[in-house]
C-alpha positions as a Python dict, from the first residue, in 0.01 Angstrom:
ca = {
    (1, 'X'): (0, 0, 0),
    (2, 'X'): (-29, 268, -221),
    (3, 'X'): (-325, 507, -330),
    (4, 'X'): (-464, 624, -712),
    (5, 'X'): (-625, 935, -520),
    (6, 'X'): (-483, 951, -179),
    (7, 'X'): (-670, 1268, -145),
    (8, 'X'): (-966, 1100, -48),
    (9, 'X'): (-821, 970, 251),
    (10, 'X'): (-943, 1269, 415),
    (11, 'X'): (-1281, 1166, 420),
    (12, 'X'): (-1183, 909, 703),
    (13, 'X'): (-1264, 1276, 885),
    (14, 'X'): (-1626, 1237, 898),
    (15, 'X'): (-1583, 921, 1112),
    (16, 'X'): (-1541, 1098, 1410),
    (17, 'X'): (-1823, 1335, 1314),
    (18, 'X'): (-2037, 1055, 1282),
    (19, 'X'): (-1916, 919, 1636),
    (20, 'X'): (-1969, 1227, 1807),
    (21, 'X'): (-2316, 1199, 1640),
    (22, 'X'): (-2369, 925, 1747),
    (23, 'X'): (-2302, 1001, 2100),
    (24, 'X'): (-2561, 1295, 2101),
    (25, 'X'): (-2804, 1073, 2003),
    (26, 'X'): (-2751, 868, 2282),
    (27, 'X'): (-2749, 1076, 2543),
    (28, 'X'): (-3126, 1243, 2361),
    (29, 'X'): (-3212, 833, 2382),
    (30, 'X'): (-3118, 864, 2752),
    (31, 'X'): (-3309, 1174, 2841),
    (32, 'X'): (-3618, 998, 2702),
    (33, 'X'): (-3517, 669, 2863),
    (34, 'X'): (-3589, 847, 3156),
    (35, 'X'): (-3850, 982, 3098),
    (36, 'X'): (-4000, 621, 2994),
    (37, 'X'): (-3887, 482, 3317),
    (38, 'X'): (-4081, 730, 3560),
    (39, 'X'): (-4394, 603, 3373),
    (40, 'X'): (-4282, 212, 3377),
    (41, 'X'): (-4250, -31, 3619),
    (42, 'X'): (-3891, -219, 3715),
    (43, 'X'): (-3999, -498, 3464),
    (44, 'X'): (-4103, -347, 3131),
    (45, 'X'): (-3791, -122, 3170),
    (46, 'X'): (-3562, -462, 3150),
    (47, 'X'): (-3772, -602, 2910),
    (48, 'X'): (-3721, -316, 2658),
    (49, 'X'): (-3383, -220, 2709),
    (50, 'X'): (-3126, -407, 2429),
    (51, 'X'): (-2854, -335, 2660),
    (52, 'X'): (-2504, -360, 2492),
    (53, 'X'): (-2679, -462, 2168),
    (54, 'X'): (-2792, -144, 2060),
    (55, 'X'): (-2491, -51, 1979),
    (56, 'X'): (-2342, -324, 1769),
    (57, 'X'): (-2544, -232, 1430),
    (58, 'X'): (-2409, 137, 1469),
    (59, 'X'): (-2069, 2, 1485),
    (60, 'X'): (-2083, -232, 1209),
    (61, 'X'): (-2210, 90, 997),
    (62, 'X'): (-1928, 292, 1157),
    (63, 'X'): (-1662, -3, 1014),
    (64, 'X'): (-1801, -2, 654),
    (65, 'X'): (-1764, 379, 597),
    (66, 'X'): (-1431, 367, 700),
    (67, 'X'): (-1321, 118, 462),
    (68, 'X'): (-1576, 261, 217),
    (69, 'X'): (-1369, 580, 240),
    (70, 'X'): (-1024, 389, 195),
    (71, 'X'): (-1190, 235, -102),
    (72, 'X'): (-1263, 599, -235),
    (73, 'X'): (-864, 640, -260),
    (74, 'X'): (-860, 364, -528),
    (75, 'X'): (-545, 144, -324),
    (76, 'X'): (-285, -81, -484),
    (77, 'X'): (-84, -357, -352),
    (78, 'X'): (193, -524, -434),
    (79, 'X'): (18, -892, -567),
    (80, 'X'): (228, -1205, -704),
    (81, 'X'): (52, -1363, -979),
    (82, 'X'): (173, -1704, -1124),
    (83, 'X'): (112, -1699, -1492),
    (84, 'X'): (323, -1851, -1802),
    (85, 'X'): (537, -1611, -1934),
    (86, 'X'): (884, -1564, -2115),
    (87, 'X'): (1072, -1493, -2418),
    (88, 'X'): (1146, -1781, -2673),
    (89, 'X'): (1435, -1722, -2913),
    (90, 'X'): (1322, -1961, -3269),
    (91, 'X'): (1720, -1962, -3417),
    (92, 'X'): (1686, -2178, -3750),
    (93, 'X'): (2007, -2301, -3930),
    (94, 'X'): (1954, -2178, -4285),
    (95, 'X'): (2231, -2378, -4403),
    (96, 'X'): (2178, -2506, -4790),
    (97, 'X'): (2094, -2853, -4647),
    (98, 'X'): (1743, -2740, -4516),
    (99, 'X'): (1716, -2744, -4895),
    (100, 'X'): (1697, -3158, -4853),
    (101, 'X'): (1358, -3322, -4933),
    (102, 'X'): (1402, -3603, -4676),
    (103, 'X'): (1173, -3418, -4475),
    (104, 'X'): (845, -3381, -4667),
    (105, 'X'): (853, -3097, -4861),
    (106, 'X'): (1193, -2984, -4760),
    (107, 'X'): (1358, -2965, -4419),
    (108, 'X'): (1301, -2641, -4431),
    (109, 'X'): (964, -2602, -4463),
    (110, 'X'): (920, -2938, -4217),
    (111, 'X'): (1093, -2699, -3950),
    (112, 'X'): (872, -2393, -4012),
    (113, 'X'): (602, -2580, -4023),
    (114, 'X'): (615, -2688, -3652),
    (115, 'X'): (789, -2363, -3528),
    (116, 'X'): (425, -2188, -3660),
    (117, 'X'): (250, -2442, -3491),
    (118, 'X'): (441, -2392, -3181),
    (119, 'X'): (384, -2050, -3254),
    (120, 'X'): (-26, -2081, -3245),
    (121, 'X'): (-52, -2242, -2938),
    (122, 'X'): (173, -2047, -2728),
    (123, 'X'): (-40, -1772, -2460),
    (124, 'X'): (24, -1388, -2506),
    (125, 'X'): (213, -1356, -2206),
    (126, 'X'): (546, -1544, -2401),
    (127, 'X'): (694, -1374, -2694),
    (128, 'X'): (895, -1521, -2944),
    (129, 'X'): (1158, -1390, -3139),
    (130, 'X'): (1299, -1557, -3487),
    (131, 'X'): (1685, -1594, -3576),
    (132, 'X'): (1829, -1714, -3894),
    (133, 'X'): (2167, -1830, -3927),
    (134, 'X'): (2436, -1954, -4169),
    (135, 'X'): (2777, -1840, -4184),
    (136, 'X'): (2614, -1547, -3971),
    (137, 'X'): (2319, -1469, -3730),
    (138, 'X'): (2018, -1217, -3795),
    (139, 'X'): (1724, -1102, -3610),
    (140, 'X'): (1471, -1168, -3876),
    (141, 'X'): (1205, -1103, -3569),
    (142, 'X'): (1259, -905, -3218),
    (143, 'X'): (1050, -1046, -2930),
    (144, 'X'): (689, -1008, -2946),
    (145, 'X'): (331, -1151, -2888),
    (146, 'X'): (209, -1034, -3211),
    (147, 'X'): (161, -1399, -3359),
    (148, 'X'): (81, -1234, -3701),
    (149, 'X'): (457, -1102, -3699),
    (150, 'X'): (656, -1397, -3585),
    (151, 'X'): (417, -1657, -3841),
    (152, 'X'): (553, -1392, -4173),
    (153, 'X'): (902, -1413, -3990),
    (154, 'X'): (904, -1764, -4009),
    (155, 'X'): (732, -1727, -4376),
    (156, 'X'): (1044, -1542, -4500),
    (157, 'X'): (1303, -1812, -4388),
    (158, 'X'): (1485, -1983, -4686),
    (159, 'X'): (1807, -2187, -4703),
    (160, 'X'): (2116, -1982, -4778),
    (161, 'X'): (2522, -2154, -4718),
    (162, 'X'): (2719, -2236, -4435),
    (163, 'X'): (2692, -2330, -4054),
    (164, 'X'): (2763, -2096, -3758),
    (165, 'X'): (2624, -2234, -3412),
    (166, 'X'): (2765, -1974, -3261),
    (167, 'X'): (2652, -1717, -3471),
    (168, 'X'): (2284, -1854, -3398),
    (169, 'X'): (2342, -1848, -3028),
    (170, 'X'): (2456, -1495, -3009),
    (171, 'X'): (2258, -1330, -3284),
    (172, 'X'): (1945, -1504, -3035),
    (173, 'X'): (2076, -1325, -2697),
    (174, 'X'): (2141, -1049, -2885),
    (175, 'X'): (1753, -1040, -3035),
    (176, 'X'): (1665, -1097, -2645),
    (177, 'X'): (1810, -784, -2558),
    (178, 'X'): (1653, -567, -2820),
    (179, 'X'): (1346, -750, -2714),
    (180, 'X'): (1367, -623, -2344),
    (181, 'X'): (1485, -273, -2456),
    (182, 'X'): (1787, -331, -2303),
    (183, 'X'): (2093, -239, -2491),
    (184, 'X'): (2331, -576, -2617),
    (185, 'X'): (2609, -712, -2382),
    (186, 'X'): (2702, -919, -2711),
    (187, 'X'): (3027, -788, -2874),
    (188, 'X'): (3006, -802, -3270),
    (189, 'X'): (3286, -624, -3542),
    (190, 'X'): (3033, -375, -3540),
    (191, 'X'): (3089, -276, -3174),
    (192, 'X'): (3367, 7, -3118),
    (193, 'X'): (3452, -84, -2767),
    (194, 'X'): (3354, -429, -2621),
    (195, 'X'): (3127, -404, -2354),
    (196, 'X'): (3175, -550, -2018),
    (197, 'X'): (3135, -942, -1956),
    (198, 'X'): (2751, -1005, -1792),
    (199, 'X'): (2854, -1100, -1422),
    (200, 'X'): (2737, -1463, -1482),
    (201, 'X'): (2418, -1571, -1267),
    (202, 'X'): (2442, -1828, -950),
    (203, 'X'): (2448, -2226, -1057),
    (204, 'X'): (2133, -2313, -1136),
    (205, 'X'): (1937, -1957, -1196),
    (206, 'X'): (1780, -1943, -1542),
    (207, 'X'): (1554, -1643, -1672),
    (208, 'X'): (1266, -1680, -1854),
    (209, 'X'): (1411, -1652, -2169),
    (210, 'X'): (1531, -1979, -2399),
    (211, 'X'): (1662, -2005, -2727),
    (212, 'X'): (1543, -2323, -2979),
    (213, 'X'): (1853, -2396, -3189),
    (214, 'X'): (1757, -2565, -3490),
    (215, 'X'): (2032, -2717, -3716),
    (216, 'X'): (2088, -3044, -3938),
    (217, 'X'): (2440, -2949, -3980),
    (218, 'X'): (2780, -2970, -3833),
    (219, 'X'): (2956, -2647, -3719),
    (220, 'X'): (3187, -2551, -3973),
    (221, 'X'): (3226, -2177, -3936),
    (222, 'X'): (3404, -1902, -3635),
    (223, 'X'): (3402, -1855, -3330),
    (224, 'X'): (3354, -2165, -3051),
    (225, 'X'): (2995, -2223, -3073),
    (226, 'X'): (3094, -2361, -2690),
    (227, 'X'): (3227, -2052, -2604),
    (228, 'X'): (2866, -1843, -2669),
    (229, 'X'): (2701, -2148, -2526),
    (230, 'X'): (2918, -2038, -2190),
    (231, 'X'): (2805, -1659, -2263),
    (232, 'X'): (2392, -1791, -2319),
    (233, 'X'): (2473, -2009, -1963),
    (234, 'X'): (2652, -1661, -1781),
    (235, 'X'): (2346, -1470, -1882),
    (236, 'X'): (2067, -1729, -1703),
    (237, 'X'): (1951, -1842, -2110),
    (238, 'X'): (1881, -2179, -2119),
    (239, 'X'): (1980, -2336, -2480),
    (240, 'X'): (1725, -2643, -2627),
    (241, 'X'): (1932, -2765, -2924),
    (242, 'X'): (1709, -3017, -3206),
    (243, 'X'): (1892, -3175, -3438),
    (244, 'X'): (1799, -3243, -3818),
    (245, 'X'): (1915, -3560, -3980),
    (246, 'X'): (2160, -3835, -3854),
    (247, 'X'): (2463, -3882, -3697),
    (248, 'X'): (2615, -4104, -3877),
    (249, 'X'): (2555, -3916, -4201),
    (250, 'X'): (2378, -3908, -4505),
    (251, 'X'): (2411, -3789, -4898),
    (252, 'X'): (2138, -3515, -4992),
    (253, 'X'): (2061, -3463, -5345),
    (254, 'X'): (2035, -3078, -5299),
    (255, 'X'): (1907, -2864, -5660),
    (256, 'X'): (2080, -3125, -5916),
    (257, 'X'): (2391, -3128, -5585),
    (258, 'X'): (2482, -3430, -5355),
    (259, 'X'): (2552, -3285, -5078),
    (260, 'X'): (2718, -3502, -4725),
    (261, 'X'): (2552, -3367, -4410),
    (262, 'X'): (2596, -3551, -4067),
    (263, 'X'): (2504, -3429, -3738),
    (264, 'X'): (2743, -3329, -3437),
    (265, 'X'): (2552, -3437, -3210),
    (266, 'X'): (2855, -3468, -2885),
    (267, 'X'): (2855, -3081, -2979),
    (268, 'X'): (2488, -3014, -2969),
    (269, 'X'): (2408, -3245, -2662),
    (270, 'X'): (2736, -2991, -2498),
    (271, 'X'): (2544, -2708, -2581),
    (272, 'X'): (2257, -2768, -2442),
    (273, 'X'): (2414, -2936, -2139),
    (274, 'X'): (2600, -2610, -2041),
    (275, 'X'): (2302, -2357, -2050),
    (276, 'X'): (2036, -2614, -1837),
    (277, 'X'): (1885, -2710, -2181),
    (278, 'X'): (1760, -3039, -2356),
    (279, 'X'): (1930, -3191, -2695),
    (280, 'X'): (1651, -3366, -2913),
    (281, 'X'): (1690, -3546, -3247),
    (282, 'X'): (1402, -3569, -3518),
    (283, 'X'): (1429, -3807, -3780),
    (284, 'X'): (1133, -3687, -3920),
    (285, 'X'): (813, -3427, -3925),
    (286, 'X'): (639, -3564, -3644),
    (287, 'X'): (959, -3576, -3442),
    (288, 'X'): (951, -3236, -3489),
    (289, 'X'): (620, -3152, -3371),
    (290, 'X'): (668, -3353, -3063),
    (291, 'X'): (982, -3147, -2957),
    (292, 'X'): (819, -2808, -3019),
    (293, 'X'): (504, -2984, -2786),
    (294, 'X'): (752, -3023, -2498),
    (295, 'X'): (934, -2705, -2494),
    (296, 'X'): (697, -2506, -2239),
    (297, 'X'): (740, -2167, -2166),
    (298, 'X'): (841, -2142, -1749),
    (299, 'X'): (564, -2060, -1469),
    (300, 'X'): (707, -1764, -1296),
    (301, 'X'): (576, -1533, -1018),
    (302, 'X'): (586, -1185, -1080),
    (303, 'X'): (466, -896, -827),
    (304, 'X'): (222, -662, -977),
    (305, 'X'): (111, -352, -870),
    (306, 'X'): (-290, -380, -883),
    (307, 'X'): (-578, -195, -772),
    (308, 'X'): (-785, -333, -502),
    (309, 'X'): (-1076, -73, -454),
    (310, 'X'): (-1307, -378, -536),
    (311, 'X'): (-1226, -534, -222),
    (312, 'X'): (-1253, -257, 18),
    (313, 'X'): (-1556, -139, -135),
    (314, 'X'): (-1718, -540, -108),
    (315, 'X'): (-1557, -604, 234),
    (316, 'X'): (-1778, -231, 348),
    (317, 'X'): (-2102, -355, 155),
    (318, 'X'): (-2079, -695, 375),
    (319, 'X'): (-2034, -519, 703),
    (320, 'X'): (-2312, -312, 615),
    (321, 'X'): (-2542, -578, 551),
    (322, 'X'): (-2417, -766, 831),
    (323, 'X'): (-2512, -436, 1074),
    (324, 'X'): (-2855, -413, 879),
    (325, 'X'): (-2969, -811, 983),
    (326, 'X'): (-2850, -809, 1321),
    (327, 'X'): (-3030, -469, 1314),
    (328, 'X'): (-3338, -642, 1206),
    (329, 'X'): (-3318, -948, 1371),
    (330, 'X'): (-3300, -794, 1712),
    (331, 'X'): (-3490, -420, 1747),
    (332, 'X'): (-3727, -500, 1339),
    (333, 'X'): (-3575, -182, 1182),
    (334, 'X'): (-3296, -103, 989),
    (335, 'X'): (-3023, 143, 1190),
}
């Protein structure tokens, strides 16, 4: 336990003043006492004298300005509080097929539309970051809980060429970093010197941080999207991949274009399955909505320093009062 104004503390000194006050007062009782009892008979001296009682209400007094005087220090405690919190990576595929009308208007705006809804309903305590890839990955938001931010993030996406899983996946870890002011552990072209590999976390251990990949595409762009999948998995970041669109394939009539897009979903479903995640499909804009309903932040338990000067200072109000009634109940007068 620690103290705002440990200074105060010293005021625990007046305890012992107020003991040794006590005591005189006693002993000036007892000198009367005696006095009483060379004017009373055997009987009305037991019949007036509280015995052991009389000195319960001073004590409870005693107790409550000792803790009232802790309470003067303002403590703090170490307390774990379980709450929802975390960092959600949004990584959208920008690819020109989220151009498509198959989803009403466009995939595209189908996708945004349920990331801002996702968005709305998520507590302060999780922030969300936005990614946008194509051929490449780019922060478009860093980590916050300004919901204003992340909804004009969103706002700004628009379809652009190619398909980079892992581009998403790193450019995401990479916004998680910035996001915790931490410096990246991601290596890029831009990088002088690659930094050292993030010893990878124990089976099983995730952080709170996850990363929604978004695509309707297959991979057809450098590096191994499998291989940052293994980085997202070494660094505790679990991986929820959705995919846009079918399987099997389909032609999109894309700006005057037909366009062939199929999903990899064996790739996708890997993806997720190496990071702890979950692959779902949407066929459509509800799909969507549904998917971005069951992607819930984690419930964690976090120590926090706080202040508990309210509890000292009720725990010496009740002792107080509990002096005061016995106090009242027994001799009619307060101590």
């Amino acid at each position: 336990m620690t103290f705002v104004w440990p200074i105060m503390l010293y005021s625990l000194v007046s305890i012992p003043l107020f003991v040794a006050l006590y005591l005189l007062l006693q002993r000036r009782r007892k000198r009367i006492a005696a006095n009483y009892r060379s004017l009373s008979t055997a009987s009305e001296i037991s019949k007036h004298d509280p015995g052991f009682r009389h000195h319960i209400p001073p004590l409870f007094l005693l107790l409550a300005l000792a803790i009232l005087a802790v309470a003067l220090a303002r403590p703090q405690t170490q307390v774990s509080f379980p709450h929802i919190e975390g960092t959600v990576i949004l990584a959208f595929d920008v690819s020109g097929s989220m151009a498509a009308n198959d989803f009403k208007p466009t995939r595209m705006e189908a996708a945004k539309t349920a990331a801002k809804d996702f968005v709305i309903h998520q507590p302060s305590t999780v922030r969300i970051g936005v990614v946008a890839f194509s051929d490449n990955g780019l922060t478009i938001q860093t980590p916050t809980d300004d919901q204003n931010a992340i909804l004009m993030a969103i706002d700004r996406l628009a379809p652009q060429h190619g398909t980079s899983l892992a581009s998403g996946i790193t450019a995401s870890l990479k916004a998680i970093d910035v996001g915790a002011g931490q410096p990246s552990e991601i290596y890029t072209n831009l990088t002088p010197m690659p930094t050292l590999t993030p010893t990878p976390m124990p089976q099983g251990m995730y952080t709170s941080a996850d990363i929604v990949l978004l695509t309707d595409g297959e991979n057809n762009e450098n590096p191994d999207p499998l291989v940052a999948a293994q980085t997202a998995a070494n660094r505790g970041v679990r991986v929820y991949t959705v995919g846009i669109g079918s399987a099997s394939g389909t032609n999109l009539h894309i700006n005057g274009f037909t366009v062939h897009t199929q999903l990899d979903e064996d790739l996708l479903k890997q993806i997720s399955q190496v990071t702890g995640g979950t692959y779902y499909n949407a066929q459509n804009e509800q799909d969507l909505i549904k998917i971005y309903n069951n992607l819930n932040p984690q419930l964690v338990v976090t120590p926090e320093t706080t202040e508990v000067t309210s509890v000292f200072a009720g725990a010496s109000v009740l002792l107080m009062l509990i002096g005061g009634m016995f106090s009242l109940l027994w001799f009619g007068h307060l101590p």
